[in-house]
Each structure stands twice: as structure tokens, then as C-alpha cells.
C-alpha positions as CSV (number, residue, x, y, z in Angstrom):
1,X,19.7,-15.5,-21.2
2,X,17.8,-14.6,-24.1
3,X,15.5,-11.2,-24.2
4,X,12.2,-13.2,-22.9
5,X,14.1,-14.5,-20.4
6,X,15.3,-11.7,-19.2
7,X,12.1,-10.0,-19.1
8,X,10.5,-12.3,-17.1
9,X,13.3,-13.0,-14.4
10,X,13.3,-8.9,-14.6
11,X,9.5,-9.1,-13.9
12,X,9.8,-11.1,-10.7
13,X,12.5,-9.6,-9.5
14,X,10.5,-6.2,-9.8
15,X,7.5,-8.2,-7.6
16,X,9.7,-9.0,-5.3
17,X,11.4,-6.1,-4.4
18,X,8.3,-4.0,-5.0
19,X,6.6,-6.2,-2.2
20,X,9.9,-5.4,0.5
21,X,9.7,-1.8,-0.3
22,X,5.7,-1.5,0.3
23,X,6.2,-3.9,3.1
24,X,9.2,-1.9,4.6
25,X,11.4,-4.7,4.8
26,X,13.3,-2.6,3.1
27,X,13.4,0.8,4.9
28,X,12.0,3.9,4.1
29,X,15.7,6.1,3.1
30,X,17.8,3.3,2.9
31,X,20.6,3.2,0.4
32,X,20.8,-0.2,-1.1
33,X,23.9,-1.2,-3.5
34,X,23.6,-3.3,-6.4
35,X,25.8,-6.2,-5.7
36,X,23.9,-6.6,-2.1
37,X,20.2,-6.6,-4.4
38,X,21.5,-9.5,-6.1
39,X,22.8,-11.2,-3.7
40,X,19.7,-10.7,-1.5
41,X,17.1,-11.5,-4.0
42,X,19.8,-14.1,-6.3
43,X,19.5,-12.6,-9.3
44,X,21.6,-11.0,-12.3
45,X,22.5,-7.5,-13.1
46,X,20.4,-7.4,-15.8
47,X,17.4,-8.4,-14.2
48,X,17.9,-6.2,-11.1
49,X,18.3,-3.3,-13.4
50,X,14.8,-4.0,-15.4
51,X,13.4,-4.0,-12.0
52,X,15.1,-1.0,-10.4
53,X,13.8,1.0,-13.7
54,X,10.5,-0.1,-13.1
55,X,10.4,1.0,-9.6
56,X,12.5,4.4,-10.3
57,X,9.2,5.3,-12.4
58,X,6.8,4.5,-9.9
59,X,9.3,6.1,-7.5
60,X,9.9,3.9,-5.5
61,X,13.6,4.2,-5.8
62,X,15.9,6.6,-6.9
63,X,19.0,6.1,-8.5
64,X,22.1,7.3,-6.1
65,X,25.2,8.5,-8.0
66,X,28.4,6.7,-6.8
67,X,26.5,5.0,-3.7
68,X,23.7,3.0,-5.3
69,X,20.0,3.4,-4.9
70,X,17.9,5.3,-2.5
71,X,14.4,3.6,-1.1
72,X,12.0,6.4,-1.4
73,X,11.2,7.7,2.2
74,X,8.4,8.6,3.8
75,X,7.6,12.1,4.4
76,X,4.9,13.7,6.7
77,X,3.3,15.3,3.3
78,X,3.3,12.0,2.1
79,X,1.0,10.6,4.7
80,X,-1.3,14.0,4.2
81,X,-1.1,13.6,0.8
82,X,-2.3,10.1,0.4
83,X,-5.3,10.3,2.6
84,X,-6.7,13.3,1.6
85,X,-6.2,12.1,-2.3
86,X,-8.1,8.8,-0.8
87,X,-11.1,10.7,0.9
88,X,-11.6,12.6,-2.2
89,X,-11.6,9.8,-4.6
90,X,-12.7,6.4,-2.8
91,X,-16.4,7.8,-1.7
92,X,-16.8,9.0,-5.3
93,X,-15.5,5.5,-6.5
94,X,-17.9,3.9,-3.8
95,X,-21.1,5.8,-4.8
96,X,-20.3,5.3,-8.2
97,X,-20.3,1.7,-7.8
98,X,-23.8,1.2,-5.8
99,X,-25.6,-1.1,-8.0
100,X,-22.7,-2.8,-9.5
101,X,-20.3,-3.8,-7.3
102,X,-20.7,-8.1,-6.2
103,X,-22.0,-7.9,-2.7
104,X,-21.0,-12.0,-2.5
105,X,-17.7,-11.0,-3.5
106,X,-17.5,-8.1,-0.9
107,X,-18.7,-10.7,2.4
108,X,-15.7,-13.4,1.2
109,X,-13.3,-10.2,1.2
110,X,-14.7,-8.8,4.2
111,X,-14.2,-12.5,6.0
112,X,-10.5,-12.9,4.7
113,X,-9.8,-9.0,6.5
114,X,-10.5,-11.0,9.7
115,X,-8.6,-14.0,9.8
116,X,-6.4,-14.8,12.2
117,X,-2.8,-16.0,11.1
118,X,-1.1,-16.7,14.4
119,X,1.5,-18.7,12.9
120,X,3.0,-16.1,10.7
121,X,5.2,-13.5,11.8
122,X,3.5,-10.0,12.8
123,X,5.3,-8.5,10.2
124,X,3.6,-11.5,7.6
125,X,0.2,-11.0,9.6
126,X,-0.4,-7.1,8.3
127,X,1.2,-8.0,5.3
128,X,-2.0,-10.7,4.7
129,X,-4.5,-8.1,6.6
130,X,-3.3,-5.5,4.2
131,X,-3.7,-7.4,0.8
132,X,-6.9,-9.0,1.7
133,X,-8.4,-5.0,2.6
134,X,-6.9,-3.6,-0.5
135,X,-8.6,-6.7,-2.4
136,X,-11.8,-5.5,-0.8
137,X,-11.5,-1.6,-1.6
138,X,-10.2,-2.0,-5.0
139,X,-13.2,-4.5,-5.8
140,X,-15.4,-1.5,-5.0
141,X,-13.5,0.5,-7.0
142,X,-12.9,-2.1,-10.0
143,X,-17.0,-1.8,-10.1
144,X,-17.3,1.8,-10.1
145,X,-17.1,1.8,-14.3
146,X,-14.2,4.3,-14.3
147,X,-10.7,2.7,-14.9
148,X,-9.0,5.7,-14.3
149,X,-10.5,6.1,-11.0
150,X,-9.4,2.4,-9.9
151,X,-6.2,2.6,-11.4
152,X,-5.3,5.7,-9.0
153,X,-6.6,4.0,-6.1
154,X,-4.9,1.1,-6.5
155,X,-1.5,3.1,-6.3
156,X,-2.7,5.2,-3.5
157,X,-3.4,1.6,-2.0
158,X,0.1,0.5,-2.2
159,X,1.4,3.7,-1.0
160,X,-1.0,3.1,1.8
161,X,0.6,0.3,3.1
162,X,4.0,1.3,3.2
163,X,2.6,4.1,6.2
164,X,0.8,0.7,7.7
165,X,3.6,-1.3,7.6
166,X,6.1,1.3,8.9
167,X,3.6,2.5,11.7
168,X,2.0,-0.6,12.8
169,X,5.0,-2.9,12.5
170,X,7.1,-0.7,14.9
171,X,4.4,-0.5,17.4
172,X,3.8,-4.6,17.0
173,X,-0.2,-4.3,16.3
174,X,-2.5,-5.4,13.5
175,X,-4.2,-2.8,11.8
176,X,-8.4,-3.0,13.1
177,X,-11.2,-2.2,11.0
178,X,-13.9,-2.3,12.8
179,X,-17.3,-2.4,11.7
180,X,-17.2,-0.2,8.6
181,X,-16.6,-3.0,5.9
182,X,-19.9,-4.7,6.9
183,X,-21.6,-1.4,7.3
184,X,-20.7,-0.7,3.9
185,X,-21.8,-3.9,2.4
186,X,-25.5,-3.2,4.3
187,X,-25.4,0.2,2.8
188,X,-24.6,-1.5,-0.7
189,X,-27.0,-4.1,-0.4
190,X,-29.9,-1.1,0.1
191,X,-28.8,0.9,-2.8
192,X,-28.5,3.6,-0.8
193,X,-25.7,5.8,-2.3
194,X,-25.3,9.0,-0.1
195,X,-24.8,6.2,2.9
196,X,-22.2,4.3,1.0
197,X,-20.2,7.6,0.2
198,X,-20.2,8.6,4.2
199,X,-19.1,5.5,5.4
200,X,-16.1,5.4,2.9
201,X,-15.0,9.0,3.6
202,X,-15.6,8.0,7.4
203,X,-13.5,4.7,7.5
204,X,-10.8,6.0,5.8
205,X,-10.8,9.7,8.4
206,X,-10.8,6.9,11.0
207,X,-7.5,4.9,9.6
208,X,-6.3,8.1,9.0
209,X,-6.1,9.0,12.3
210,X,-4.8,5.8,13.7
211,X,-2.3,5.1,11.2
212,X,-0.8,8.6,12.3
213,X,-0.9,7.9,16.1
214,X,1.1,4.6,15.3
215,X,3.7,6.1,13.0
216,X,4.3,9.0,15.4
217,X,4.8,6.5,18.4
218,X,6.9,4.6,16.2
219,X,9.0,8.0,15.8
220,X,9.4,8.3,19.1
221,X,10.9,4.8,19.6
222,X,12.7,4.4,17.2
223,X,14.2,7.7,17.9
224,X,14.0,8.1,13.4
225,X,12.2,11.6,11.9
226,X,10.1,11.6,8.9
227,X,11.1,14.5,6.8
228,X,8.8,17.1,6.8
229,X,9.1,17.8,3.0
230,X,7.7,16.4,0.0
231,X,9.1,13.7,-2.2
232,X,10.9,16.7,-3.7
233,X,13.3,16.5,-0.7
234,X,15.2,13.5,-1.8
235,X,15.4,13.9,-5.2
């Protein structure tokens, strides 16, 4: 396999696994060996390891001495971390973006949070909710003029779903958003800034709050602890 090739097969495998890890099919602490990665995802060593670089940086996963590679868990200050980081920096992104951002756009994004995929699995199902509502927040951002700001919020996004799909796919329930998207959109529509800024910092207080209560009853059922600590804890 020549370097491109290499590259690229290293480039999917990245997606791949990236996607289990955010999704929790793989699990928050787990130690994963190399041999089972490539069997698991059929690729060669050489790919794997451009992938497990790329996600050591992101910190993903950490590199294990003698036993492999650690899936970053996920730790109470994590979850604190994320959304307060969110509620600071999403309103700003959202009032920033009053004037600019594509209101069509924003009702076909809107429509595709609400579809119902019966068929899938529920695991698949907030998988699909999940990237259709990070589609609609980063569009928001993507309009706000700042790069800097979307590119943060699109990793806080990701991070994001990894307390979803660990609280919500214990407990067997979709994620609901209620009415905020469309409220949004309305306040968009009006120009009206200060109302787009309030509803942002409101929707994500109120996902806040019910992301928690689902990854606390998943706690209790699953009988698991989320480390207190910060990421420094398993490093």
C-alpha cells in the first residue's frame, strides 16, 4: 500500500471509529487492543495506527502501555464542563448570526430533528436525531462570521453526544426538543437578537438538565460510576 493509500484507508478508519466512540458503541473506559481494532473494523496496522493518532489528539483515546488503548471516559466534570462551555458560547454564536444565518436552511434541519425512523435500531434512531440537531446548531454557528467560534462548537457538539448516547441509550429514549428550534427560527426570522440569544442559552439549560437525569438513571442501572474527576484522571 503506497503512502496515499495509506492515508486514506487511515482516514476512514479514523471516521469510523471516531463515530463508535461518540456513539458509545464503544464504551466510555474501555480498553481496546490492537489486533481486536482490526479485526473489528478489517483494517491494517498501519491504518489503525493513523487513526488511533488522530483520535489520541482529539483525546479520544489514550494510548495504554502493555494493554493497548483506553476510550476516553466520561467524567461528571466533563458533562459540567461541556455545557457550561456551550451556554457561554452558542447564544453569542446565535446572536451573532441574526441576519445571516438561512432561515430555509434552518426549517429543512428543523424537519429532519423530527423524523421518525422506526425501523432503525434505537441506538441508530439518536444517532440520526443527533446528527440532524448538530447539522442545525452548527448552521447557526457556521453563519455567525467567526470560524473560531464554530469550530469550538462543533467539538463541543461531538462531545455532546457521547453524554446523549451514553444517557439516553441506557434509558432506551430519544432525545426531545421541544419547541425551541422553531422558536428560534421565529425569533431569527424577526431580527430580533436579544430573543435569539435567550432561547439558545434556554434550550441548551433545558438539555442540560435532562441529559443529566438520564445519565444518572443510567448510573443507577447499570450499577457503572462516572469518575468524578477531570480528564486528568485517566491520563
Amino acid at each position: 500500500m503506497n503512502d496515499d493509500a495509506a492515508l486514506s484507508s487511515g482516514d476512514d478508519a479514523y471516521q469510523r471509529i471516531r463515530r463508535d466512540v461518540i456513539s458509545c458503541r464503544l464504551a466510555p473506559g474501555a480498553i481496546v487492543t490492537e489486533p481486536a481494532l482490526m479485526a473489528a473494523y478489517d483494517i491494517r496496522k498501519t491504518s489503525l495506527r493513523i487513526a488511533l493518532t488522530r483520535l489520541a489528539q482529539e483525546g479520544f483515546v489514550r494510548s495504554r502501555p502493555r494493554k493497548g488503548y483506553q476510550i476516553a471516559p466520561i467524567t461528571l466534570r466533563d458533562v459540567e464542563e461541556v455545557f457550561t462551555v456551550r451556554a457561554q458560547l452558542e447564544p453569542l454564536a446565535a446572536r451573532l448570526a441574526v441576519g445571516r444565518v438561512d432561515l430555509a436552511l434552518l426549517r429543512q434541519l428543523e424537519a429532519a430533528c423530527r423524523v421518525q425512523h422506526p425501523v432503525l435500531h434505537l441506538n441508530d434512531q439518536i444517532d440520526v436525531f443527533m446528527d440532524a440537531n448538530k447539522a442545525f446548531h452548527l448552521a447557526i454557528a457556521a453563519a455567525c462570521g467567526n470560524a473560531r467560534l464554530h469550530h469550538a462548537l462543533a467539538g463541543l457538539m461531538d462531545e455532546m453526544s457521547r453524554l446523549v448516547a451514553l444517557g439516553f441509550g441506557v434509558q432506551k429514549t430519544k432525545p426531545e426538543i421541544k419547541h425551541d428550534h422553531n422558536a428560534m427560527i421565529a425569533a431569527f426570522e424577526e431580527g430580533d437578537a436579544r430573543r435569539v440569544e435567550l432561547i439558545a442559552r434556554r434550550h441548551i439549560e433545558t438539555f442540560q438538565a435532562m441529559t443529566l437525569e438520564k445519565l444518572y438513571a443510567s448510573l443507577a442501572e447499570t450499577g457503572a460510576a462516572i469518575p468524578v474527576t477531570g480528564p486528568g484522571s485517566w491520563r
